[in-house]
N, C-alpha and C positions, 0 to 999 in steps of 0.2 A: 168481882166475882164472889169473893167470900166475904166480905167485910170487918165487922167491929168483933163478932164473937170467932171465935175460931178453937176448937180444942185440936189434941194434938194427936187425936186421928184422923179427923179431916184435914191436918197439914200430911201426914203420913200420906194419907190418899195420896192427895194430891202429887206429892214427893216420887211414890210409886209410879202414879198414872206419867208423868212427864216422863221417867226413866232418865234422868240426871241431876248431877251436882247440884246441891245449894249450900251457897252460903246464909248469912243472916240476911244480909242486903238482898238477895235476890229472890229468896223464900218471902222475905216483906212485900217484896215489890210486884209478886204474884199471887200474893194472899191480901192486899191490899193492906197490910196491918203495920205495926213499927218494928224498926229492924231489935227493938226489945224486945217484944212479943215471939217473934220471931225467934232469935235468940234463946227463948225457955222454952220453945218448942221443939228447936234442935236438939235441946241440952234432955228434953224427956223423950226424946224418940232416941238419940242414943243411949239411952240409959236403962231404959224399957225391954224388957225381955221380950215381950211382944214382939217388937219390932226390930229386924234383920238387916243391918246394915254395914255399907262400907264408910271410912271414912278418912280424908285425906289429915296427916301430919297439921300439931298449931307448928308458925303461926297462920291466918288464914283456911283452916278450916273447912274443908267442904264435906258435904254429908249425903250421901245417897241410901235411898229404902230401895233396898230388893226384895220382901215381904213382909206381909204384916199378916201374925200368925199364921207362918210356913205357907201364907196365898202368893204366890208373884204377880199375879193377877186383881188389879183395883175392882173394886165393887161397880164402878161405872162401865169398866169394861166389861165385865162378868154379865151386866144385866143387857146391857149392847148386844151382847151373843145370845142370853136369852130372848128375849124379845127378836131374835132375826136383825137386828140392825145391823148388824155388821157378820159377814163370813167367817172370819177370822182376825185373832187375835195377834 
């Protein structure tokens, strides 16, 4: 789905739009990318003001976005509702 590039708003997105936990392993393995990549990606979304999150005790780790810049709502969903695709969110 995502590939070779990935910044760490489009994992954010993503993180959002799913509405659960990731680890490094799991965010790699839905972003297509390596669990290193992955890894600096968690490491700058929880670091990041931007972006609103919970996150479980090391060791193990897990990281969920509930906003990104006070949205709780992904851009993909956002436009779904524009466009009429969907009723609700």
């Amino acid at each position: 789905m995502y590939g070779n590039y990935v910044d760490t708003n489009a994992a954010a997105e993503a993180m959002l739009e799913a509405d659960k936990y990731f680890t490094s392993k799991s965010l790699a393995e839905k972003l297509n990318i390596t669990a290193k990549k992955a890894s600096g990606l968690l490491y700058n979304i929880r670091t990041t003001n931007k972006y609103e999150t919970i996150e479980t005790p090391l060791p193990n780790r897990e990281v969920k976005v509930i906003s990104i810049k006070g949205s709780k709502i992904s851009r993909n969903k956002l436009w779904d509702l524009a466009l009429n695709l969907k009723t609700h969110i």
